[in-house]
C-alpha positions as CSV (number, residue, x, y, z in Angstrom):
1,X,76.7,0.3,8.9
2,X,79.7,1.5,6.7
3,X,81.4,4.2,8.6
4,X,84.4,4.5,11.2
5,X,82.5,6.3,14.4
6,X,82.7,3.0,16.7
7,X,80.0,4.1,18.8
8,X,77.8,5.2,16.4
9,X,77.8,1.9,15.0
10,X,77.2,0.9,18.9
11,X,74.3,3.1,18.9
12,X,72.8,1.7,15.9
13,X,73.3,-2.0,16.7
14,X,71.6,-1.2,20.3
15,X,68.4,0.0,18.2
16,X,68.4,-2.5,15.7
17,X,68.3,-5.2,18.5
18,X,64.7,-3.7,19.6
19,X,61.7,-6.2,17.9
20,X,60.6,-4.6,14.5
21,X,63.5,-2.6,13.7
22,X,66.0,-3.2,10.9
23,X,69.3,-1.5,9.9
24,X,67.7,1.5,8.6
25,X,65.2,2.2,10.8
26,X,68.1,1.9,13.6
27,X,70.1,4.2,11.5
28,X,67.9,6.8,11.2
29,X,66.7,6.7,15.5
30,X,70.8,7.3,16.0
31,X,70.8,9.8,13.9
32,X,68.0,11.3,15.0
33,X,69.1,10.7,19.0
34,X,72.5,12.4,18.4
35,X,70.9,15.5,16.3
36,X,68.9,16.5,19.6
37,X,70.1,18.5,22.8
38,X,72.7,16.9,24.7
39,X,69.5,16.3,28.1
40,X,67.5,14.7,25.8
41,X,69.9,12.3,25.3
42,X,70.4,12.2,29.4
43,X,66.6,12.2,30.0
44,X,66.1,9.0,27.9
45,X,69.2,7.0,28.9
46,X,67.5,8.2,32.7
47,X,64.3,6.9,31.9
48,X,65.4,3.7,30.5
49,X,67.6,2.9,33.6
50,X,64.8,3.8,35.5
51,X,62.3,1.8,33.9
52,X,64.8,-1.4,34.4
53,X,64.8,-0.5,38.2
54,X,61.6,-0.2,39.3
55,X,59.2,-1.8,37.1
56,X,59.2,-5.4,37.7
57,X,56.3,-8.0,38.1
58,X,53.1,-8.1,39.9
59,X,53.2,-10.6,42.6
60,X,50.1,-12.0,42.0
61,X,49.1,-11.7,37.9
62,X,52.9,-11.3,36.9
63,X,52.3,-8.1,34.5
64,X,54.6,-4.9,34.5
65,X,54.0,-2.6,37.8
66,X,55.8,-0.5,39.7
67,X,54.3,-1.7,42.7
68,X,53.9,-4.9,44.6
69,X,50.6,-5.8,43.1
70,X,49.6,-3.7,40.2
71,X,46.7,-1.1,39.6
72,X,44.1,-4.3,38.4
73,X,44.9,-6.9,40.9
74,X,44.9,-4.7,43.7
75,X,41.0,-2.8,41.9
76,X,37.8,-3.9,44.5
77,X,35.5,-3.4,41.7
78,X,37.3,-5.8,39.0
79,X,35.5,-9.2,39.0
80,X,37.5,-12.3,41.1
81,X,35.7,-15.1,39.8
82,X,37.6,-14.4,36.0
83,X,41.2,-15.0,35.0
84,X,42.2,-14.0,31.2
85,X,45.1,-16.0,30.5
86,X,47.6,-13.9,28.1
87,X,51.0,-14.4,26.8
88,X,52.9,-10.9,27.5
89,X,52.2,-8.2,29.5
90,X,51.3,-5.6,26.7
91,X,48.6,-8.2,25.9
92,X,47.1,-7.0,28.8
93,X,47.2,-3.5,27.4
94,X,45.5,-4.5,24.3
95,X,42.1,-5.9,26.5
96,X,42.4,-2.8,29.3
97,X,41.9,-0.6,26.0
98,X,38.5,-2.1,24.9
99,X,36.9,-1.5,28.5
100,X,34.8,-4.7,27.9
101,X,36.6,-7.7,30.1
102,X,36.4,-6.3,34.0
103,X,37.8,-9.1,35.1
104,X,41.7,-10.4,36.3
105,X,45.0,-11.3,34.1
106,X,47.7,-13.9,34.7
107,X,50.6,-13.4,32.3
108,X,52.7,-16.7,31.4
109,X,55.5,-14.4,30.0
110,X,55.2,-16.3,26.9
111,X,54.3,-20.0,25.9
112,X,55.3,-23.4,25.1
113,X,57.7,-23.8,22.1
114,X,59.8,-26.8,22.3
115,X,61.8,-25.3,19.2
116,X,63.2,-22.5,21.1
117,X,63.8,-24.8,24.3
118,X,60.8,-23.2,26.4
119,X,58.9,-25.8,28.3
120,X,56.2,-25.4,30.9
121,X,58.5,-24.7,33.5
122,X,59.9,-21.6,31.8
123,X,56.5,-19.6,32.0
124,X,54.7,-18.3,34.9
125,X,52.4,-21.7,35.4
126,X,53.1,-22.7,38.8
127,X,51.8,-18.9,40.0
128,X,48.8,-19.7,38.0
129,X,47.8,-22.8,39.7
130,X,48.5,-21.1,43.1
131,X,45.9,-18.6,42.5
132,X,43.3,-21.3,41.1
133,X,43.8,-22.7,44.7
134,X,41.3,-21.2,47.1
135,X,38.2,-21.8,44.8
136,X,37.4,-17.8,44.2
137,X,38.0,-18.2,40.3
138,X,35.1,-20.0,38.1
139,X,36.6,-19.1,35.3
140,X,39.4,-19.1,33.3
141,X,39.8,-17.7,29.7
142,X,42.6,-18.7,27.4
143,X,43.7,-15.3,25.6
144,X,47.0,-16.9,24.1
145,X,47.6,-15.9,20.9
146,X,46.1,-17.9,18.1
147,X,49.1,-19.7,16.8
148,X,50.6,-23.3,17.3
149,X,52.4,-22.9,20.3
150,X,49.7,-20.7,21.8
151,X,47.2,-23.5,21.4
152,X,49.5,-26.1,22.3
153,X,50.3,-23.6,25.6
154,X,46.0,-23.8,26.4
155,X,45.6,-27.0,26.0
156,X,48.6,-27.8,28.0
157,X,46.5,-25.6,31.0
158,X,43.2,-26.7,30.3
159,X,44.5,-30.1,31.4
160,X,46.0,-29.2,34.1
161,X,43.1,-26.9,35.5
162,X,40.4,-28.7,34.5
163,X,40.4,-31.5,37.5
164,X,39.9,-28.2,39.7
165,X,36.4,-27.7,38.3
166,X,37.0,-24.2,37.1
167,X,35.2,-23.4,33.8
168,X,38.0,-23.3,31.0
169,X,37.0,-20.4,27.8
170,X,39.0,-19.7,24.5
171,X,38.7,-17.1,22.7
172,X,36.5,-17.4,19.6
173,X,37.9,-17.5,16.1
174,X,37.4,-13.6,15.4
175,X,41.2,-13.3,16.0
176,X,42.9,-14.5,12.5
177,X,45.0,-17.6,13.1
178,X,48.8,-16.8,13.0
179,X,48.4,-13.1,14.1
180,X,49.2,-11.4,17.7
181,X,46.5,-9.9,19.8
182,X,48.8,-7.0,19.9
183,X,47.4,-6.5,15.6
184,X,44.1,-7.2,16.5
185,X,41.1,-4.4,16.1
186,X,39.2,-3.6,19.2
187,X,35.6,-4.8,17.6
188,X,37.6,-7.8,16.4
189,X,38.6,-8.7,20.1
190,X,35.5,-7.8,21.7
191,X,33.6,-9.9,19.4
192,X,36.2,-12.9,20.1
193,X,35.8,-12.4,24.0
194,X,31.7,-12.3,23.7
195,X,32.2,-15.8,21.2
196,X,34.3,-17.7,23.6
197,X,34.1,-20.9,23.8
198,X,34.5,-23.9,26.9
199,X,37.4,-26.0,25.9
């Protein structure tokens, strides 16, 4: 950005780093940020420092909460015998909006992607399998996203979960190949969970 202020410019690099935001778009949330009351300013820094303090992951599906295990894990009326497998924690978000799947999540926290240097280890795997491990789940569906390195990340599980004897779903083909479940219709979804598939 062409001006002098140094932390302007700090202001709008901080914004610009955030995922689906260029240099105008960044621009424009400084500008608006420093055009409002001085505690609105205070009240968002507040909340983002807060948010970074307390929220952190659930100790048995690994997805946002502010609590030890979060609001689904810890629901008596969700079904046990159902894992969805998802990528990212806001995936989770995107099936809790249809109201369909009543079942439980296990976030990997993203997937495998030998170009960017993340292996197996890197993702939330080994928490996975420990779950698997006392025989209550007879299912598990692969809700990675429908990309190379999300298939390559279900196959990679399905191998390793399938000696256990647990039933291994994928999520039909509704989902355009390429795309994020984050982009994908609520129909579209629910159709996709209904046309799974064993893999």
């Amino acid at each position: 950005m062409a001006n002098n202020i140094v932390s302007l410019n700090e202001l709008v690099s901080q914004f610009e780093r955030l995922p689906g935001i260029g240099k105008k778009t960044a621009a424009r949330l400084a500008y608006f940020v420093l055009s409002q009351p001085a505690d609105y300013a205070e009240k968002f820094a507040a909340s983002l420092i807060n948010a970074k303090e307390k929220i952190h992951y659930c100790s048995r599906c690994q997805a946002f909460t502010d609590l030890d295990i979060c609001d689904i894990c810890s629901d008596d009326n969700r079904d046990k015998s159902t894992i969805c497998v998802v990528e990212q924690p806001k995936d989770v978000l995107v099936f809790e909006r249809m109201r369909e799947y009543r079942g439980l999540y296990h976030v990997l926290h993203g997937c495998i992607s030998p170009l960017d240097n993340i292996g197996p280890e890197q993702l939330k795997i080994k928490e996975l399998l420990a779950r698997l491990s006392d025989n209550t789940v007879t299912e598990v569906i692969m809700a990675t996203n429908p990309t190379v390195e999300g298939e390559a990340t279900a196959s990679y599980l399905s191998r390793l979960i399938k000696p256990m004897g647990i039933k291994i779903t994928r999520l039909a083909y509704g989902i355009p190949v390429g795309s994020d479940l984050e982009y994908a219709g609520e129909m579209t979804l629910t159709l996709a969970l209904d046309g799974r598939t064993e893999i």
